[in-house]
N, C-alpha and C positions, 0 to 999 in steps of 0.2 A: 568715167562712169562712177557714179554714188553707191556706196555698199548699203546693203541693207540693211534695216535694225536685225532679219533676222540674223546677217552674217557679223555684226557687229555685235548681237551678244553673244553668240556661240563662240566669237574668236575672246570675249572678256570673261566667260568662262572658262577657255581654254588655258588663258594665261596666268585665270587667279588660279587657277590647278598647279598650273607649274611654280607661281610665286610659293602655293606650298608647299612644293616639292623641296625649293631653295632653299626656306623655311627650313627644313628640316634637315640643311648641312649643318646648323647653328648646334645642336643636341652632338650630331656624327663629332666633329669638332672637338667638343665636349668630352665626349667620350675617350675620345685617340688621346688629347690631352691627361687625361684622369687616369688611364692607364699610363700613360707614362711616366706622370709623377708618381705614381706606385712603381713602379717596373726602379723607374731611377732610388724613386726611395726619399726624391726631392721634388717638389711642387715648383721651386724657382727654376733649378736647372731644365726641368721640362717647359718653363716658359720660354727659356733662351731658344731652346731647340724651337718651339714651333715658331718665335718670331724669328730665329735665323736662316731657315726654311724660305719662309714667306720675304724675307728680306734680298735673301740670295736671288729668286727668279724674278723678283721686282727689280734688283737692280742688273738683271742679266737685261731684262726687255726695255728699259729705259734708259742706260747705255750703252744699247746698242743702236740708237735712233740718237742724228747729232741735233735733233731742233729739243726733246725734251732729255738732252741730257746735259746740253748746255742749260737749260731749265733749270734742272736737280744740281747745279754745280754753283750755280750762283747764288741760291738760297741762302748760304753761309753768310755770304756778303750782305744779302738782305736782313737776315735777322740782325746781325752787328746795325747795321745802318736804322732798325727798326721802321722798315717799308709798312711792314702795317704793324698793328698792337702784338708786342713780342711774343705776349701767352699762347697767341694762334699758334705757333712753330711747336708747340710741345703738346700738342693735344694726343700724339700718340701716348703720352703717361697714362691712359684714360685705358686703351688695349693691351698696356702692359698690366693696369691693376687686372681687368676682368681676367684674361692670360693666366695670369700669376692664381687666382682665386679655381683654375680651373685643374689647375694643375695639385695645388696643395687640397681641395677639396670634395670635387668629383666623387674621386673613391669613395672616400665617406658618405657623403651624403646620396650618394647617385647621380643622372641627370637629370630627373625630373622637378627634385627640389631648387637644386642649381637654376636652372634656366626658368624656373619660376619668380624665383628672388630677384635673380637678374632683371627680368622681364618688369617685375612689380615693380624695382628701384627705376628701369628707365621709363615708366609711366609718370610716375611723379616727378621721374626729373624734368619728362617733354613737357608737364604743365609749369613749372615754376621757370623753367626756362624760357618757357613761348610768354607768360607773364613779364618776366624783365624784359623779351623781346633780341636771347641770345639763339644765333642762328638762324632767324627768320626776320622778312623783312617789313611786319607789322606785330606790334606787341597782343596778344590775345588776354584779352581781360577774364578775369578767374568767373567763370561761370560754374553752374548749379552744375551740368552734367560733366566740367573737367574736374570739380573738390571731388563730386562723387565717386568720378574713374580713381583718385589719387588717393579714396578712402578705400573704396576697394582692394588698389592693389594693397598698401597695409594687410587688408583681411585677408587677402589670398595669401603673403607671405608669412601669419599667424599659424593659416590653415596646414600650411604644408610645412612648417617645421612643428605644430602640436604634439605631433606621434613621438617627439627627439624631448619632451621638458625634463623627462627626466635626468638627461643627460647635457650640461650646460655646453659642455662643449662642443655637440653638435649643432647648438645653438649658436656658439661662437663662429661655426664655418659656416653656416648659413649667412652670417651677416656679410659676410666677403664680396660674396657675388649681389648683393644687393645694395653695397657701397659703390661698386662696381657701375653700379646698374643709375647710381645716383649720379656719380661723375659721368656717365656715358651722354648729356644732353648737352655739354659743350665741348666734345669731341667734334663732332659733326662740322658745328659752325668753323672752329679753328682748319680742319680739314678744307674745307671749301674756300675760305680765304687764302689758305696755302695755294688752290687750285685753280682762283680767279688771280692771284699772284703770278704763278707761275705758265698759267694756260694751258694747265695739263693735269686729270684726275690723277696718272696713274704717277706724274711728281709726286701729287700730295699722298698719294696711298704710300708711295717706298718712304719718303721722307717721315712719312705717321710711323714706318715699321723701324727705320733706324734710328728714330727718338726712343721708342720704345725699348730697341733691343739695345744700344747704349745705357738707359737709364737701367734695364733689367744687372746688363753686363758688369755695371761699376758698382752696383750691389752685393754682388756675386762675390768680384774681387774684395773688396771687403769683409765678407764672409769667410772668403777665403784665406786673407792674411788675421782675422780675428779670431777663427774656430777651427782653420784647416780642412775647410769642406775642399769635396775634388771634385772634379768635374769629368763624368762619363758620358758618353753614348750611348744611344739604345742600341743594342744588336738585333731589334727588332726591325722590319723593313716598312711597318705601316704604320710603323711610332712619329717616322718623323712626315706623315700625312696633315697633321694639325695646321702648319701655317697654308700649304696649298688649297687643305680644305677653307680655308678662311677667305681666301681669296677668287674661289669660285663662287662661291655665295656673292661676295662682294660685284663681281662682271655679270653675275645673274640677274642681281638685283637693278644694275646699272642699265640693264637692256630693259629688262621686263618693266621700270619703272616708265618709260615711253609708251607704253600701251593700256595700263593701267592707272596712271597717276598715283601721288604719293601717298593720300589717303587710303586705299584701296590696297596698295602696296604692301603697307604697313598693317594692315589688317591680316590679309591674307601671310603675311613671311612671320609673324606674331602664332597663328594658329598652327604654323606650320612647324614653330619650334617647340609648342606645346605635342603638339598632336606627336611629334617624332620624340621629342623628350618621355614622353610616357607610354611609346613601343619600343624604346630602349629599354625603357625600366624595365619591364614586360620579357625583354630578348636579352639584354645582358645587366643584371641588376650590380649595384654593387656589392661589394663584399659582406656578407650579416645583415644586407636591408631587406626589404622587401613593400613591394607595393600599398599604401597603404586608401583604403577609399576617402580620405579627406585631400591627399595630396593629389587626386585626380579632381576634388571639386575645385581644390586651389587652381591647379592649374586652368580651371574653368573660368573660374571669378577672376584670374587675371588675364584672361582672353578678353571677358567683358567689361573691367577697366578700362582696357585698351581700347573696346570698343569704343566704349561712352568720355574716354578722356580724348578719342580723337575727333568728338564732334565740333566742328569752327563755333567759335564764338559769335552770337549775331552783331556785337559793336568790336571793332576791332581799338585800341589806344591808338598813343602817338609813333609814325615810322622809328621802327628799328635802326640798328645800324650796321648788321652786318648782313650775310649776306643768306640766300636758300640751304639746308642745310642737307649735305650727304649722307649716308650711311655710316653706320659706327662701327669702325673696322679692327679686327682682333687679330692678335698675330697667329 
């Protein structure tokens, strides 16, 4: 029996409700993060924790299944042998920068600024990226409404650090998560070639987290043998929430993407990290900030970036070459 338009739009507004609900673990995230690089006192070492979190129950659920853990064992061999273009394999470096930026700057700045930056850097990345034709499998030619979204996000990330000029260095952590946000557009694509490699999303998720938490970890040591940083835990019990939260966003977004499509998707998990990012601010701000009304327009103007940079191109270039691109997963 054929559903009907009207139970077909009421189930697509149910799920774009809940895409923002998902939406809105991205800020939570954030936050567990941001306190814990204050709590620690270290922005890296709270990056270790949340990708070692999210690494640890990735690699409890994927070996303990022998078809994708034989998967996750042979990648090794793979990357040596270079089965596909080697840079795929380390795209988790891309979750450990945003991770890392969340940890060292939160505090400071909040999350509303944060996840704005972010947000702005990964607008401009998804244009210049769908231009070269990384991660998707038709190059999209730079039209009039994707310069626009890509100029906006800029103005959105002007907006919400203006209230900070006087202060450069707020200025300087700002720029973290929006570098972040820059590198986040060929995350995706190296993730999904890990996962058409291997035949398995949640190989490419664990192997995205222990690229990550290695590169985080041999930084660390180095730190450690060059300035004698130590390395504590949080005594807190929802400190080390960060990588789990990241990973439920991550299985949300993987269902919900089947009912919604990817445009729509990204629409609605976009306003969802806005709209949650700025009732944090609202419920738990950070330390001497305080809400400011340009960084609620900001965060507006790069809602509609996003919108206008996600409209398709009407000529598409020459095929791509790799492959549909997943979510950009953080530890």
């Amino acid at each position: 029996m054929s559903t009907s338009p009207t139970r077909r739009a009421t189930s697509a507004v149910v799920l774009t409700i809940a895409t923002v609900f998902a939406g809105m673990l991205g800020p939570l995230q954030s936050l567990v993060n941001g306190h814990l690089g204050t709590a620690l006192g270290d922005g890296h070492a709270a990056a270790l924790v949340s990708f070692g979190t999210g690494l640890v129950l990735m690699l409890i659920l994927v070996l303990s299944r022998p078809k994708t853990r034989t998967a996750f064992l042979r990648l090794p061999g793979q990357l040596v042998r270079g089965d596909i273009p080697r840079w795929n394999f380390f795209a988790g470096l891309c979750g450990a920068v945003i991770v890392l930026s969340e940890g060292v700057t939160v505090g400071f700045l909040g999350v509303a600024i944060f996840q704005t930056s972010l947000i702005s850097g990964m607008v401009i990345s998804g244009v210049v990226c769908d231009r070269l034709g990384i991660g998707v499998p038709f190059k999209q030619a730079m039209s009039a409404p994707r310069v626009a979204g890509a100029i906006l996000a800029i103005c959105a990330t002007v907006l919400v650090v203006s209230p900070n000029w006087s202060a450069p260095h707020m200025i300087a952590l700002a720029v973290m998560p929006f570098v972040g946000g820059l590198l986040a557009g060929w995350q995706p694509a190296g993730n999904s070639e890990i996962g058409l490699l291997s035949g398995s999303m949640f190989v490419s998720i664990t192997w995205n987290f222990l690229i990550g938490f290695a590169a985080l970890g041999l930084v660390y040591v180095v730190r450690m043998a060059a300035s004698g940083a130590h390395f504590v835990l949080p005594g807190t019990w929802w400190m080390y929430f960060g990588g789990p939260l990241g990973l439920l966003s991550i299985a949300l977004m993987a269902l919900l993407v089947r009912g919604l499509g990817l445009l729509l998707l990204g629409l609605a998990s976009t306003a969802g990290q806005l709209i949650g990012s700025l009732l944090l601010e609202v419920i738990a701000p950070a330390a001497g900030s305080s809400l400011h009304l340009v960084t609620v327009i900001g965060a507006f103007v790069a809602l509609a970036a996003a919108a206008i940079a996600m409209i398709p191109s009407r000529h598409t270039a020459e095929p791509a070459t790799l492959a549909q691109p997943a979510e950009v997963h953080r530890g």
